[in-house]
N, C-alpha and C positions, 0 to 999 in steps of 0.2 A: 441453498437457501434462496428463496426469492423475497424482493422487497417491493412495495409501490411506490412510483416517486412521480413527477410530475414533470414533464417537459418547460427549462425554459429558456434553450435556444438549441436550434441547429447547425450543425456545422458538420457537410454531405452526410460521411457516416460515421461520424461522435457528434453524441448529444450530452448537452450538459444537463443536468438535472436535480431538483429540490428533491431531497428525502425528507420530511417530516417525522417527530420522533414514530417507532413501531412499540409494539405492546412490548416487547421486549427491552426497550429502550426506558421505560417508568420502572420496570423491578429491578434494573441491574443496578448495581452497587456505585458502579463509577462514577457516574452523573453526569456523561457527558465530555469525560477525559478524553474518551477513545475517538473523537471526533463525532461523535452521535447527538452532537447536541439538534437543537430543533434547524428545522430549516437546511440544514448541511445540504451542498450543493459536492457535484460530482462528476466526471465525464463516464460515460457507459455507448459502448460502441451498437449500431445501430447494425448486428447480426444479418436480420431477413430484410435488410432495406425500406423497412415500412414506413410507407408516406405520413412524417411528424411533421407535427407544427406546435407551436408555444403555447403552453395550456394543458395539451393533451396528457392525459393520467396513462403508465407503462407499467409492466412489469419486470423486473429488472432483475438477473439470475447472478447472484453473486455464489460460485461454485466452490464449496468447500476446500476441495484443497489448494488452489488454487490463494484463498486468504488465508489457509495456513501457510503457502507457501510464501506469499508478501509479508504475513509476519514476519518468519521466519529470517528473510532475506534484509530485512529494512533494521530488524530488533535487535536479532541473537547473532547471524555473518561476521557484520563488524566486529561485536563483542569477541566473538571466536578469536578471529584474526589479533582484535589485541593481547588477548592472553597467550595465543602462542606465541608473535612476537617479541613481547614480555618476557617468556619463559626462554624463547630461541638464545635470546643475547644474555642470557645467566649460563649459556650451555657454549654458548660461540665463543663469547668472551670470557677471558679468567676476573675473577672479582670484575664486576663490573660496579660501577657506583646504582643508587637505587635510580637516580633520575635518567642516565642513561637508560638504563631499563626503560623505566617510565615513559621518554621519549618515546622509543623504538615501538612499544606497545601502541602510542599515539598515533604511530607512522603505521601500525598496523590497520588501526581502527580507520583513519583515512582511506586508506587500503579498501577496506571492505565495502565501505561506504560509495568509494568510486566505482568501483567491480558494481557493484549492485544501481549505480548511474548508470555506467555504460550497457547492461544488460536491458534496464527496462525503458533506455533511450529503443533499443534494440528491438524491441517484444514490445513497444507501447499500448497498440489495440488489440493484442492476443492477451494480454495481460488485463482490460479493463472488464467490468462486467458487462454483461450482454442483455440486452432490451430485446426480448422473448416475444413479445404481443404488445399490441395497445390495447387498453380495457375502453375508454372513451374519449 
């Protein structure tokens, strides 16, 4: 999926960037939950080097799997993690109380959430979207 956004500052190669809502942004249901509200601002790594400046309108490739895969990793990970930790210490431990559970599951969900820090500390500019062209 590509998007148009607008350059408004540089920084060598990530640029930070305004997205303004897209036509898909006025039908969908959410309204703007998904962080689509107007104006949303955004780093996008600046691929073929091309000489930006503040102002300038881009085109911006946010690659399919790639945002199912940050869904993925941001939403459902952690949640994974807590449910099997949750379910591990019903299995570890004999009766265990609900809250111990409960914690453990907690500890998992932390868990996931760090895993998924340390990886896209990791991957930062492989991970952002990529600025394909300047239109003007």
């Amino acid at each position: 999926m590509t998007e148009t956004a607008a350059v408004i500052e540089v920084k060598d190669d990530v640029a930070i960037l305004a997205c303004p809502d897209s036509e898909s942004c006025s039908s969908c249901a959410a309204h703007g939950i998904c962080g689509g509200a107007k104006d949303r601002q955004f780093e996008a790594f600046n691929i073929n080097q091309i000489n930006l400046e503040k102002g300038d309108v881009v085109e911006v490739l946010l690659p399919t799997g790639k945002t199912i895969g940050a869904a993925f990793m941001v939403m459902l990970f952690p949640l994974i993690l807590f449910l099997l930790f949750f379910g591990a210490t019903g299995l570890i431990l004999e009766n265990p109380e609900e809250g111990v559970k409960v914690l453990s599951g907690v500890v998992g969900l932390a868990a996931g959430f760090g895993i998924n820090l340390l990886l896209n500390r990791k991957q930062k500019k492989k991970n952002l979207p990529q600025i394909i062209k300047k239109l003007y």
